[in-house]
C-alpha positions as CSV (number, residue, x, y, z in Angstrom):
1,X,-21.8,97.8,16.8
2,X,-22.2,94.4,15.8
3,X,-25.8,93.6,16.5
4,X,-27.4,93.2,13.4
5,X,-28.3,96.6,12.4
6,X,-27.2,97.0,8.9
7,X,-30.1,99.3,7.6
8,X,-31.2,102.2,9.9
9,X,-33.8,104.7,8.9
10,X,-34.6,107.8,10.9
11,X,-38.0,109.6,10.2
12,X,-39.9,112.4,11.4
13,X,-41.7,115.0,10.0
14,X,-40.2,118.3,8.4
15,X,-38.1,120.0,10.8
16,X,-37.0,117.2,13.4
17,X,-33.4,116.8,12.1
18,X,-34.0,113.6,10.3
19,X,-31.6,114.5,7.9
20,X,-28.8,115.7,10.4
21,X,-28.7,112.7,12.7
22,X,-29.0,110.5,10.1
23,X,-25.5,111.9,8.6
24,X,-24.2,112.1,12.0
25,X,-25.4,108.5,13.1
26,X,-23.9,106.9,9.5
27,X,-20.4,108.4,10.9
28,X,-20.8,107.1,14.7
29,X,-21.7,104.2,13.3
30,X,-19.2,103.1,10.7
31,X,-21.8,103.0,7.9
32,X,-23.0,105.4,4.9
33,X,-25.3,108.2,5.2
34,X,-28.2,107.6,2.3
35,X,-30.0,110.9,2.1
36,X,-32.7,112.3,0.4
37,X,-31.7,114.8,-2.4
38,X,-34.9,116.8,-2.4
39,X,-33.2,120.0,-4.0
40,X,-32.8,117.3,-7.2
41,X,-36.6,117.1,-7.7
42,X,-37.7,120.1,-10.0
43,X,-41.4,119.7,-9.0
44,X,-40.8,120.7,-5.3
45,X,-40.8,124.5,-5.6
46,X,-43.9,124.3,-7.7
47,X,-45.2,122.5,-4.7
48,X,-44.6,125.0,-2.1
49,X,-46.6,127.3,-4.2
50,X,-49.3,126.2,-5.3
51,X,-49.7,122.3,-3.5
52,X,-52.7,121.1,-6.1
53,X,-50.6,121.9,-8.9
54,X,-47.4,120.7,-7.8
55,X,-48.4,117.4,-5.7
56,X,-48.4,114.8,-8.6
57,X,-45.1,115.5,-10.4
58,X,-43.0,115.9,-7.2
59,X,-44.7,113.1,-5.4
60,X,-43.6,110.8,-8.1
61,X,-40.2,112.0,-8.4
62,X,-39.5,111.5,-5.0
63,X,-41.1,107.8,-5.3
64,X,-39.0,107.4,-8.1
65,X,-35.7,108.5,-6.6
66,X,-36.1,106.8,-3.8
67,X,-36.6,103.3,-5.2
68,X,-33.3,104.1,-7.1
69,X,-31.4,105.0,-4.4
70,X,-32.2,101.6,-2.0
71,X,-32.0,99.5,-5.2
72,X,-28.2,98.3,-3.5
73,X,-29.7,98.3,-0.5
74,X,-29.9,94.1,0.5
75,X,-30.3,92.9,3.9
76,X,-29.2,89.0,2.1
77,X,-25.6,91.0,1.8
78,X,-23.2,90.5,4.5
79,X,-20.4,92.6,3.1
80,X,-21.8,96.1,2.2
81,X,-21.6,98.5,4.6
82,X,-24.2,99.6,7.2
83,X,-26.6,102.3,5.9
84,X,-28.2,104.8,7.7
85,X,-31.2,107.0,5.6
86,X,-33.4,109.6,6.2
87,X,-36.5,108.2,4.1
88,X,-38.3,105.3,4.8
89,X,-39.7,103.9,1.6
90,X,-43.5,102.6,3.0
91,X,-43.7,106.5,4.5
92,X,-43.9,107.7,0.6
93,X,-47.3,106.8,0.8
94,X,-48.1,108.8,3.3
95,X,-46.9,112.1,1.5
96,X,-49.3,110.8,-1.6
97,X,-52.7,110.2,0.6
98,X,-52.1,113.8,2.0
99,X,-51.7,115.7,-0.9
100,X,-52.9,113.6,-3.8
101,X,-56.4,113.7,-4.6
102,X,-58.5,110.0,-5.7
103,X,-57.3,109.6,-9.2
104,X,-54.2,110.8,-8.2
105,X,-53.4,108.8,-5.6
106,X,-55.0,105.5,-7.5
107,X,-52.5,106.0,-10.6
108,X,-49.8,106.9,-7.7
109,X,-50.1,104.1,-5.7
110,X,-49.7,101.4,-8.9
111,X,-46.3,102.5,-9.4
112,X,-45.9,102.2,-5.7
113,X,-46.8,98.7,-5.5
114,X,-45.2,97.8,-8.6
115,X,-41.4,99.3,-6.8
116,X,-42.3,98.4,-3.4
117,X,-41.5,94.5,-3.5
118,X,-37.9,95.5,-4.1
119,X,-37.1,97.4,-1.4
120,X,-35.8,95.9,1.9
121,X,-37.3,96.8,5.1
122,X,-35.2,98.7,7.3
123,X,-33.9,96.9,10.6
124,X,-34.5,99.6,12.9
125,X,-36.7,102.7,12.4
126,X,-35.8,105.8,14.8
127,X,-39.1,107.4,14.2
128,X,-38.7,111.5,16.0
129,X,-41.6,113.3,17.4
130,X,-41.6,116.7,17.9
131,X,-44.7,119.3,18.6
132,X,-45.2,122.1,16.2
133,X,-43.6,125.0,17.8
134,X,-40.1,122.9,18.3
135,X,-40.4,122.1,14.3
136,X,-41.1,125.5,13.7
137,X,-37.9,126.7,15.5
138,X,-35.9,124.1,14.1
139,X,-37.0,125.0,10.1
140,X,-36.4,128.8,11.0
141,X,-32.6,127.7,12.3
142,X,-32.2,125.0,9.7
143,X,-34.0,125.0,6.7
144,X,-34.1,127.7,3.8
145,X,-36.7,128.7,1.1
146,X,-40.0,127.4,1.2
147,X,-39.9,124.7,4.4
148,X,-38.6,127.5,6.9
149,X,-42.2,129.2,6.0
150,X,-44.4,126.0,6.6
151,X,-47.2,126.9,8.6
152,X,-48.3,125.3,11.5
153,X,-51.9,124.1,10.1
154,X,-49.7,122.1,7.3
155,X,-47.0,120.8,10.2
156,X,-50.1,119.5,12.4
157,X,-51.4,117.6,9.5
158,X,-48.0,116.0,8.6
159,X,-47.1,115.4,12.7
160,X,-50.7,114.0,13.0
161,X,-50.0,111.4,9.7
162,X,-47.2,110.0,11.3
163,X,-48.5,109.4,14.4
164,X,-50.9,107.0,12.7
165,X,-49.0,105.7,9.6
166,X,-46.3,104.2,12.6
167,X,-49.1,103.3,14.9
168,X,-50.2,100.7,12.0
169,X,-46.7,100.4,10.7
170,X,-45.3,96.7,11.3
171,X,-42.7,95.6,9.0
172,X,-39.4,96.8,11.2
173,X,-38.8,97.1,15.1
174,X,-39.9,101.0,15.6
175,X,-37.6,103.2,18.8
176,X,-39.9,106.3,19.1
177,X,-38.3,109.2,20.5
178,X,-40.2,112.5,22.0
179,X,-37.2,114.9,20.6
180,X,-39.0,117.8,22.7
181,X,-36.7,118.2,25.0
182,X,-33.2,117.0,23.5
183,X,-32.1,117.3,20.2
184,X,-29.4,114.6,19.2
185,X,-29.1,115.6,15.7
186,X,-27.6,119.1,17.2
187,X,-25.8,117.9,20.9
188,X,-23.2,115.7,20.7
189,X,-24.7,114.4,24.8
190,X,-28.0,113.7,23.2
191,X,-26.6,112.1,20.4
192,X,-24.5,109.9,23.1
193,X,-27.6,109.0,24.6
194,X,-29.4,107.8,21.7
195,X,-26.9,105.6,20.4
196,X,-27.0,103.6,23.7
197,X,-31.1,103.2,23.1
198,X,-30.2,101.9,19.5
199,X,-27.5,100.0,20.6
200,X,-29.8,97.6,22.5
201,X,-31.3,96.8,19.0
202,X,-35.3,97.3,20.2
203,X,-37.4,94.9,19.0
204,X,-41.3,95.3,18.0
205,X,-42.0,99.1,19.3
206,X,-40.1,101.1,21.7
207,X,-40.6,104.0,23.8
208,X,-38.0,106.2,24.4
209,X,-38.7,109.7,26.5
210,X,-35.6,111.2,27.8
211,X,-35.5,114.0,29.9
212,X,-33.0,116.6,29.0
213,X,-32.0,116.6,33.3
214,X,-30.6,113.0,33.0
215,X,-28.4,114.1,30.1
């Protein structure tokens, strides 16, 4: 797939398989999955129970990590191979404003800008939308500990977040796909189908609504 697309990130919000077709696009594309490693961050389970304790220290070992991990990520280089992640580095931020409070987020986001110069922009973001109940089902089938018990008030927050951090969000060409009724990162036919939308390298923002009786 020689079009260009050297740095692919897919994001959603917790549950829509992010992580899953992100591994599975990296190997039907030729390139190198780059995925978060949230069971490294020792904060996390202290964040799951009790959010105001546990927000800080997590949220800034995840910022952390993540600059780390796309430090050899260079769109300038030709010769590494195409990466495909399930983290975009500008959506850290939007973790921090939800669960940080003022002086939190103020300390936070200095760090942030200080790491954030470094990091290449992705050159397509496949940004999943699901509705609560469908992340819900997928966690319960999925995930384990602490995220298969998210509750829906928390999920409608986070889905409602990334509807408007990617409705201001400009730096990369954005495909937007309602994941309702197919799920690529689990069906090799969906998966078929959204490789052909990414394929055709969308530039700016891009709609992309399939309906599971075309597939």
């Amino acid at each position: 797939m020689d079009n260009g697309l050297n740095y692919v990130v897919v994001e959603g919000p917790i549950g829509v398989g992010k992580s899953r077709l992100a591994q599975q696009l990296a190997e039907r594309l030729d390139g190198e999955a780059l995925l978060e490693r949230s069971q490294e961050n020792p904060f996390l389970e202290r964040f799951y129970r009790n959010p105001r304790e546990g927000a800080f220290p997590a949220q800034l070992f995840f910022l952390m990590q993540r600059a780390e991990m796309l430090s050899h990520v260079r769109q300038s280089d030709l010769f590494q191979p195409r990466v495909v992640s399930d983290f975009l580095f500008a959506k850290d931020r939007l973790f921090a404003q939800l669960n940080l409070d003022a002086n939190e987020f103020n300390l936070y986001d200095r760090v942030w800008q200080t790491l954030a110069p470094s990091v290449p922009a992705p050159d397509l973001v496949v940004y999943l939308q699901a509705g609560v109940e469908v992340l819900q089902a997928r966690l319960r089938k999925h995930a384990s500990g602490a995220e298969a018990r998210l509750d829906s008030a928390y999920l409608e927050r986070l889905s409602g977040a990334y509807v408007d951090f990617f409705h201001h969000y400009a730096d990369s060409p954005v495909l937007i796909v309602n994941s309702e009724a197919i799920d690529p990162a689990s069906d090799s036919a969906h998966l078929d189908v959204l490789i052909e939308q990414i394929k055709r390298a969308p530039t700016g923002r891009q709609y992309f609504n399939p309906d599971r009786t075309l597939i």
